[in-house]
C-alpha positions as CSV (number, residue, x, y, z in Angstrom):
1,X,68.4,177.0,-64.0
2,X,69.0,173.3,-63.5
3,X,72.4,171.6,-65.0
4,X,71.1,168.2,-66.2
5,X,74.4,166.0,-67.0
6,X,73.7,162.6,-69.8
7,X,75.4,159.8,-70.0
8,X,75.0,157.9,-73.1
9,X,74.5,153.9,-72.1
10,X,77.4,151.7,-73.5
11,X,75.3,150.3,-76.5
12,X,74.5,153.9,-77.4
13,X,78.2,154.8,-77.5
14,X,79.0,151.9,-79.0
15,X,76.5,152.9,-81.7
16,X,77.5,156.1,-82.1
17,X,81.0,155.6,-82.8
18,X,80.2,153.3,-84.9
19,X,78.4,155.6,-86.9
20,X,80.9,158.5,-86.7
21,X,83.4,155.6,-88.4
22,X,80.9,155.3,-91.2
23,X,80.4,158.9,-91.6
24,X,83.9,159.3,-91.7
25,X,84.5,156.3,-93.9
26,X,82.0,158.0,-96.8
27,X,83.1,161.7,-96.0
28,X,82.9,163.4,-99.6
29,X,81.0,165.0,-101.9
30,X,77.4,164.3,-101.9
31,X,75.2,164.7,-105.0
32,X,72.0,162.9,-106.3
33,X,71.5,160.1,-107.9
34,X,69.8,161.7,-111.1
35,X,73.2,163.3,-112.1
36,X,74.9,161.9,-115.0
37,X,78.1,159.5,-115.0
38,X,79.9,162.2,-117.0
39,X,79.2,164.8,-114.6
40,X,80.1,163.3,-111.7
41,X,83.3,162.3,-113.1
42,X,83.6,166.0,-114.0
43,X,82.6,166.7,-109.8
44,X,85.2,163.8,-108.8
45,X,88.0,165.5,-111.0
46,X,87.9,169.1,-109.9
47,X,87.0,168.0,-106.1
48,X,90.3,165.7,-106.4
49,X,88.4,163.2,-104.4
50,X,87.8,159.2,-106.0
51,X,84.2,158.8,-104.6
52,X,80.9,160.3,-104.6
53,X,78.3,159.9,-101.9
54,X,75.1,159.5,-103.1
55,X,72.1,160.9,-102.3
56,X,68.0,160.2,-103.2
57,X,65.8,163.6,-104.0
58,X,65.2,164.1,-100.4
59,X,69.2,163.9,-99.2
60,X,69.0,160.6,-98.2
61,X,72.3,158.5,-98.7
62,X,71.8,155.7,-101.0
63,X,75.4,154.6,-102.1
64,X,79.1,155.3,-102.7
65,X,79.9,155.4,-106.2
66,X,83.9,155.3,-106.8
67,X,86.0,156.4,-109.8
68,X,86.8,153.3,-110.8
69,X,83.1,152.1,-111.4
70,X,82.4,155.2,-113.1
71,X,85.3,154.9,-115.5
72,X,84.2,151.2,-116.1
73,X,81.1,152.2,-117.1
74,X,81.7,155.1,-119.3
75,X,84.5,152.9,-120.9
76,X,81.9,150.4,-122.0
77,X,80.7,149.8,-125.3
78,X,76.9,150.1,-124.0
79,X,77.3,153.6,-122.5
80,X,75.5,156.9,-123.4
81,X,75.3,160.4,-121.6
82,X,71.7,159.4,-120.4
83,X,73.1,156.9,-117.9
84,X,72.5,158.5,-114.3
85,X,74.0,157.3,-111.1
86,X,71.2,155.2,-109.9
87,X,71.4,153.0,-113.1
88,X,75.3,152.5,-112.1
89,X,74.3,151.7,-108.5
90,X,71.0,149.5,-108.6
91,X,71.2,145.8,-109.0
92,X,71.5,144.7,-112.5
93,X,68.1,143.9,-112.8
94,X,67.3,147.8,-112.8
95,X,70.1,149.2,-114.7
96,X,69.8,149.5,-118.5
97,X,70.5,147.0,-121.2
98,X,74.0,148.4,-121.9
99,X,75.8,148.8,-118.5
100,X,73.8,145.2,-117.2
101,X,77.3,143.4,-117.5
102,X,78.7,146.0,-114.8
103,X,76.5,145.5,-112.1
104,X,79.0,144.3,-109.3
């Protein structure tokens, strides 16, 4: 049996710490984007965390969504249980009549 030893170029390390930092950056709970607002403040409260990452239907990361977004948005005249994560998290021109104001 042979021992092959890699080195990792300089861009590739560079690369790859970069995305460890990211990864650590958006460590947390991941759950899909077709949950509600109200249950994912539900996940935030008894994880004791004050983001979600979120994830597509194949466990693809698409966004962060923080507590303070959520809580905007389920404080806001417009909102109804039906509003899911990706209406919180797409640009305003996909989000629903009611939460179109907190796009940001």
């Amino acid at each position: 049996m042979t021992l092959v030893q890699m080195q990792l170029r300089p861009t590739d390390a560079d690369a790859l710490r970069t995305t460890m930092a990211d990864t650590a950056k958006e460590a947390g709970p991941r759950v899909w984007d077709d949950m509600t607002v109200e249950v994912a403040l539900s996940v935030m409260a008894g994880a004791r965390v004050g983001h979600l990452v979120v994830c597509d239907e194949d466990d693809m990361r698409t966004g962060l969504v923080t507590l303070a977004r959520l809580t905007t948005v389920r404080d806001s005249s417009g909102y109804t249980d039906r509003i899911r994560l990706r209406d919180v998290s797409g640009a305003a021109g996909h989000l629903p009549p009611a939460v179109v104001g907190l796009a940001h």
